[in-house]
N, C-alpha and C positions, 0 to 999 in steps of 0.2 A: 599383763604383757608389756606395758610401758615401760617398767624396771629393765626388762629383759631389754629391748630397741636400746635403752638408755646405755646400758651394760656394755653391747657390743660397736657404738657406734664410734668410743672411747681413743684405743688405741689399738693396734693392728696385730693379729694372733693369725700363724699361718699361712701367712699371706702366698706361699708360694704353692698350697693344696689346694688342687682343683676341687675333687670333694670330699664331705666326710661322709662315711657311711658307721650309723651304730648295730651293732648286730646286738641281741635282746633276747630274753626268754623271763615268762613271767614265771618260771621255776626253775631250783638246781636241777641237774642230771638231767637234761633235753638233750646234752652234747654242743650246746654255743658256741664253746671257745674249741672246739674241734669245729666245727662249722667254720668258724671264722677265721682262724689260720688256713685251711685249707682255699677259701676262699679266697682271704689275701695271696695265696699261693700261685692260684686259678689267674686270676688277677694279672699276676706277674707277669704268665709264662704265656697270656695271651695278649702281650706285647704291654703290660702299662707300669708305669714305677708308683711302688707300692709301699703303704707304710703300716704297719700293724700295732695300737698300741693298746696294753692291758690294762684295763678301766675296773679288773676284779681286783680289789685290794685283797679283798677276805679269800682268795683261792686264786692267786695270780700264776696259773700253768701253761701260758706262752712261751715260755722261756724254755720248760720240760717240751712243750707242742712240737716247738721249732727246731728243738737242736741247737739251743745258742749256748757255749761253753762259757764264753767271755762276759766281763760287766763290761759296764758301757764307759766310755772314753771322756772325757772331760778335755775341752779347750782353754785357751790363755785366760779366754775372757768368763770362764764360767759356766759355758753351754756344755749341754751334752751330748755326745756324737751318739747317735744309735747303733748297735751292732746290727749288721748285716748278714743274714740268712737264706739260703734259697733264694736271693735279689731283694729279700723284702726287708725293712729295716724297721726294727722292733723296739719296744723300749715296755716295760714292765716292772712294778713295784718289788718282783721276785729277784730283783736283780739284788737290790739294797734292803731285803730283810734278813735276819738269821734264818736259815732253813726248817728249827724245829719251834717259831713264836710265833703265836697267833696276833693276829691283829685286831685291838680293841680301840677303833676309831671313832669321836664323834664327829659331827656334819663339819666344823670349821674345818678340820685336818683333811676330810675327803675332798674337802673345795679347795684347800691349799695343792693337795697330791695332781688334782686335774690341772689347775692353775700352774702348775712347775709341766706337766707333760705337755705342756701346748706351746706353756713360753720361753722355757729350756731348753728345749729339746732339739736339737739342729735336724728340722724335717727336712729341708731344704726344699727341690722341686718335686712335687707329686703329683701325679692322677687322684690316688684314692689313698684315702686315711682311713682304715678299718678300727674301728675301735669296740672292743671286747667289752662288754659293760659287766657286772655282776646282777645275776639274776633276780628278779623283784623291780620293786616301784619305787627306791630309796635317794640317799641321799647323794649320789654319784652318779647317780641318772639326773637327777634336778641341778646340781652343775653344771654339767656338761653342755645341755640342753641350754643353760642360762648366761653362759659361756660364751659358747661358738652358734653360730646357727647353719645345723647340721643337714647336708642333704638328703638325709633321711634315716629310715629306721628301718632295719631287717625282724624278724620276727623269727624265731627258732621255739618248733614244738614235734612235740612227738604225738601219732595220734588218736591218744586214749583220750575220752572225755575230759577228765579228771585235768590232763596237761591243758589242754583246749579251754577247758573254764579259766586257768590261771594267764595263760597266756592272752586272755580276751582283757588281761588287767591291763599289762606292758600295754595292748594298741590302748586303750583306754587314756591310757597317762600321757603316749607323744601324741594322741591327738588335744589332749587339754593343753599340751604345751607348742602345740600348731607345729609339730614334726611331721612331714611327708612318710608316708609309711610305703616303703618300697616294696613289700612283699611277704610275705611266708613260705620259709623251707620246712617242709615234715621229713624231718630227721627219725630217724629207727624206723622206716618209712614199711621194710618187710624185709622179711632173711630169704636165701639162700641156701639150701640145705647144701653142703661141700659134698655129698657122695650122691644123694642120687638128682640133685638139682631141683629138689621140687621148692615154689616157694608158699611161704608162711607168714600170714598174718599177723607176727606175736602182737603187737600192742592194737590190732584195728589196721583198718588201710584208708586214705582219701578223707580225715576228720580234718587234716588242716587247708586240703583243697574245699571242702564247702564251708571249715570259717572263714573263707580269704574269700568266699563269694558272696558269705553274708557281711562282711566290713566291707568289701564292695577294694578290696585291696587285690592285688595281683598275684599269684601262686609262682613261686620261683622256682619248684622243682621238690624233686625225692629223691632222700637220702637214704642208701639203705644202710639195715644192720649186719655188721661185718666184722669177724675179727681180724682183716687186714686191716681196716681203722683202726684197733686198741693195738696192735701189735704196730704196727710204724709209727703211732703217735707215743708209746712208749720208748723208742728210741730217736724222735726226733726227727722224723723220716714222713712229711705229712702224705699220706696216699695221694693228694692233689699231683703230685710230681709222678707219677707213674703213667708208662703210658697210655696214649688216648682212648686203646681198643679197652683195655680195662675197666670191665662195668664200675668200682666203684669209682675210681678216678676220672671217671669220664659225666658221672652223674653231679661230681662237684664244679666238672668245669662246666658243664649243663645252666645250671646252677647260677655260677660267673659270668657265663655268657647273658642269662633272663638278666641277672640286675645288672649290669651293664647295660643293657637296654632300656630298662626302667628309668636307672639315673637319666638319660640322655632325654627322657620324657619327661622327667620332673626336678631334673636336679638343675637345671638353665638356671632359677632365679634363686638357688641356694647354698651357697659356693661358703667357702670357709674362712671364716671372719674375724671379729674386732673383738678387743674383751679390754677393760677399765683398767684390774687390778692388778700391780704388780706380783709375782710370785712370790710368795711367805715362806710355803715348806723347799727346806735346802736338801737338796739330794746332794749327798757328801760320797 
């Protein structure tokens, strides 16, 4: 952990974000980055200025999430303007790939790509910095983390056993890296039936409320499963922005509103900080 102290006490990354929040999931297909654009959303529209930036290199879908047509802006001096969505102002590696190339990274180039989004990046003044990480225990999560020191971690699982065993890795890893862990949402939480309204347990109900009681961490709320989700997140359109009475829109600001509260409990002494290294990889 000394490396780490050493790392951020350097030179100043951020300086104008109040906090950073990482949203996580120790598996694909839990719904994270629908999670977390929504949230950033929630965010937004319950008065705070909001930045959203996508930390999944290998499946970077913020950009499809949000609705962002545009690439992002470049200044005199170099920086990069973030495009602006829904109020939230986003920046994503989906911006500067080819559409149909996979991305074959190793750890230097993930530490470069963090390194460019933190010190590039004209965040300007923010409440919250959501940041979308890619699923697993890897090398973009250990950046990040070694980077900035983040006001904490969100947790995204859905709640079959099977997700829950994986997802016990992700708190595993911020707590070796002495990340505040803000919560757990159980996304694909229960359906809906759309005709006769009865609801259904598909994957289990209540597995991520008694791990968040056994990690001794705080339950942020239930997500359900909806095809108003795949349908507005396909065009761009996050449900967060619908109105309040609306059960699924109103469960994400639910949601927004618990970690909001959380940070104010534990994010006081971990505000968004200093990093050493100047940025390497050049977003052109």
């Amino acid at each position: 952990m000394s490396e780490r102290v050493t790392t951020l006490h350097e030179s100043k990354l951020l300086t104008g974000v109040g906090h950073t929040v990482a949203v996580a999931s120790g598996k694909g297909g839990v719904g994270k980055s629908t999670v977390a654009a929504n949230l950033a959303v929630a965010l937004e529209q319950g008065g705070a200025t909001v930045g959203l930036m996508d930390a999944d290199v290998y499946g970077p879908c913020i950009p499809k999430l949000m609705g962002v047509p545009d690439a992002p802006q470049h200044t005199e001096n170099g920086k990069v303007i973030p495009p602006i969505r829904h109020g939230v102002k986003i920046m994503s590696m989906g911006f500067f790939l080819p559409k149909k190339e996979a991305v074959i990274w190793r750890g230097p180039m993930l530490h470069k790509m963090i390194q460019e989004f933190l010190g590039r990046v004209e965040w300007g003044e923010l409440d919250y910095l959501v940041i979308d990480l890619p699923p697993g225990t890897g090398d973009v999560q250990l950046s990040l983390c070694q980077t900035i020191p983040l006001t904490g971690a969100v947790i995204v699982s859905t709640p079959q056993d099977l997700a829950l065993e994986v997802a016990s890795k992700a708190i595993l890893m911020f707590q070796k890296l002495n990340v505040p862990l803000l919560g757990i949402v159980e996304n694909m939480s229960y359906h809906i039936c759309s005709h006769c309204g009865q609801r259904e347990d598909i994957f289990g109900h209540g597995g991520a409320r008694e791990a968040s009681q056994r990690a001794g961490m705080a339950f942020l709320g239930e997500i359900p499963l909806a095809s108003v989700i795949r349908v507005n997140s396909d065009v761009g359109q996050p449900v967060a922005l619908g109105p309040a009475e609306e059960a699924v829109s109103r469960s994400f600001h639910g949601v927004a509103r618990e970690l909001a509260a959380r940070i104010s409990v534990v994010g006081g002494d971990a505000k968004a900080g200093t990093s050493s290294s100047e940025p390497m990889f050049v977003i052109q």
